[in-house]
C-alpha positions, 0 to 999 in steps of 0.5 A: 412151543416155548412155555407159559413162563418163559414167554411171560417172562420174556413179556415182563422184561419187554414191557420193562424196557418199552417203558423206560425207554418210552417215558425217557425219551417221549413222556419226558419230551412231550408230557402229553396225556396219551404218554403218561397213559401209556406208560402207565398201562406198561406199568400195568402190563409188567405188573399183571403179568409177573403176577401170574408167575406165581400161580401154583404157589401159595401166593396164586390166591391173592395173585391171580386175581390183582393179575386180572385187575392190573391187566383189565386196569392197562387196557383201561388206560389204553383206553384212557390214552386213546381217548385224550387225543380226541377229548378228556380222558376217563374219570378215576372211577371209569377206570376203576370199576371195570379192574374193582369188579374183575378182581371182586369176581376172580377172588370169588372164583376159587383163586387159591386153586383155579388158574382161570379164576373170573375167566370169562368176565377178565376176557369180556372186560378186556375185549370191552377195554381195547374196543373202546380205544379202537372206537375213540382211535376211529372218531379221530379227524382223518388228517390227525395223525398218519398212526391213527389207523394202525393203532386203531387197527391193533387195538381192534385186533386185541379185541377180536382176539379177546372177544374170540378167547372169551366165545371159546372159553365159555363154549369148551373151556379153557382145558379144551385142546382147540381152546389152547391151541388158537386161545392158550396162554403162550399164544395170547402172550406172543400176540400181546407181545408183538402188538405191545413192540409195534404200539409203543413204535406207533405212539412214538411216533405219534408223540414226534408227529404231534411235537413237529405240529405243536413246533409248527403251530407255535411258529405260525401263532401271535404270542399275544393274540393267540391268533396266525401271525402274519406268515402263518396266515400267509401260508394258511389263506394261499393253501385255502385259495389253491383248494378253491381253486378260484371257486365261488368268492371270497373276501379279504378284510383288513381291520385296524383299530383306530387311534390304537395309541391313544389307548398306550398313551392313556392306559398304558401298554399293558391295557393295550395289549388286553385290547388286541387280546380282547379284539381277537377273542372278538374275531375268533367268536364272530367269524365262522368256521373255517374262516381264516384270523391273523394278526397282520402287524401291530394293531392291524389284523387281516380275515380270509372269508373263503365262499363269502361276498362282501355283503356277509363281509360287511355283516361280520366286521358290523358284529364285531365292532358291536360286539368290541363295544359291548366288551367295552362297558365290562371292561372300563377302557375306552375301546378304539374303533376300528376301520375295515377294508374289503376286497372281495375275488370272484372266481379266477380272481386275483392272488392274495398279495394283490386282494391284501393290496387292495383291501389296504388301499379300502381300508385307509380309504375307511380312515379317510371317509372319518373311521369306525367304518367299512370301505369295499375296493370296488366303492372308490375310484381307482387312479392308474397307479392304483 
């Protein structure tokens, strides 16, 4: 088996390389949270483990024990990595205590002549570190990433090896011979070596899963309103119509804010475009989730209420008109009205091109009946052609 050294040094210079390679081609691409931690818990690694080439110097006293903390301080920002994709990463002192108290503890364990100084607490801290990614990695959304799970998986790999290290270091010690044969240092180094290769690949590759969807969703997104533009709501409200597969109702609505130019023409164009921002901000916080908003065109802008009727539907644009005018005081702009057509599908029921035709038709059939209004395609006669 190769030695301690050379297998830390060969650590050193792959945890070197990942980091270079890692912050110039995915850090610099995507500048997203889980990369900057991750090379920094490169960093880390590189460091702790270069430190620990000094043992059996006279440096080991100081250098054992900021080894421990550098090490228990990368698998803090694994942890720290692993929890920005789900939410905000840890505060500075989340990650601070656990390193602090590994190495107030390592410089109180004889460092200048114990290899193993604050042993079995740097063992129990880094198992706690890796369980906590593995924990935020597992509460990921099941479609977040086709990574999610392996990286869960070695993290929770490096904490079972963590948590058996510290059990065995605590029951026969770190000299014992089943102890470094299954737990020693060269064994620890190899596995931390190969699991280092394979989540620096498997954050990689999260980092080009997460540009593509950043790309897609920019390509669907209304650069003004925030909401799906016309194609992307296209695209989202017929793969919500194929997963219902014709089950239960649903309801499309069109909405268009009424004499919308004489706000342009008053205001100017700056104030009209602060009332689409304003009225989408008002669909997005009255429609429920799972509820589809786009911005069909100019002031016009289309929902899909999927397991809705259009009694619910009527409630909902009444909610919104309420809410529009609310925001209207606050503001000091005179807000348009706005008109509604809806057309509800019942089960087996028409294709979206054909309810968006007749929630068009409802809806200029608002405008007719004098605005500000709500028309159902099932309250107005139909001429043949219509």
């Amino acid at each position: 088996m190769l030695e301690t050294t050379t297998l830390r040094v060969a650590f050193g210079v792959i945890a070197l390389t990942l980091f270079i390679l890692f912050y110039s081609v995915t850090f610099r691409r995507t500048r997203a949270a889980y990369s900057g931690w991750w090379c920094i818990a490169l960093v880390l690694f590189l460091v702790g483990a270069s430190l620990y080439l000094l043992d059996g110097s006279t440096h080991q006293v100081w250098a054992n024990p900021l080894g421990n903390a550098m090490l228990v301080a990368g698998a803090g920002s694994v942890w720290a990595a692993a929890r920005s994709l789900r939410t905000a990463s840890p505060s500075f002192w989340q990650l601070l205590f656990a390193p602090a108290v590994i190495a107030i503890i390592s410089a109180l364990d004889s460092p200048a002549t114990n290899n193993w100084s604050g042993g079995a607490v740097f063992l129990a801290m880094m198992c706690l570190m890796f369980t906590l990614a593995s924990f935020e990695l597992i509460r990921l959304p099941p479609g977040f990433s086709d990574v999610r799970l392996p990286l869960a998986a070695a993290s929770g790999l490096l904490s079972v090896f963590y948590f058996g290290r510290c059990i065995a270091f605590v029951a026969v010690g770190p000299k014992d011979p089943a102890f470094l044969a299954f737990f020693g240092s060269e064994v620890t180094t190899l596995i931390n070596m190969v699991l280092l290769i394979a989540v620096s690949f498997s954050m990689a590759a999260l980092s080009t899963e997460q540009v593509t969807k950043d790309l897609s969703a920019r390509a669907n997104q209304d650069g003004l309103t925030g909401l799906l533009n016309r194609q992307g709501f296209h695209d989202r409200a017929t793969d919500e119509l194929c997963r219902r597969n014709g089950a239960g109702t649903s309801v499309l609505i069109l909405a268009d804010l009424d004499h919308f130019k004489a706000v342009n023409d008053t205001y100017g164009h700056a104030a009209g475009d602060w009332v689409l921002q304003s009225f989408a901000a008002v669909c997005r916080t009255t429609v429920r989730p799972g509820d589809l908003v786009g911005r069909y065109g100019g002031e016009e802008f289309v929902f899909l209420l999927s397991g809705a009727g259009a009694d619910q539907a009527q409630d909902i644009t009444a909610e919104i008109s309420r809410r529009l005018k609310a925001r209207q005081a606050q503001d000091g702009i005179t807000y348009p009205t706005v008109s509604y057509g809806v057309a509800e599908v019942r089960a087996g029921g028409q294709d979206l091109a054909k309810m968006i035709a007749l929630a068009d038709a409802a809806m200029y059939q608002a405008k007719a009946n004098g605005r500000d209004t709500v028309a159902r395609a099932s309250d107005w006669p139909r001429t043949p052609t219509q």
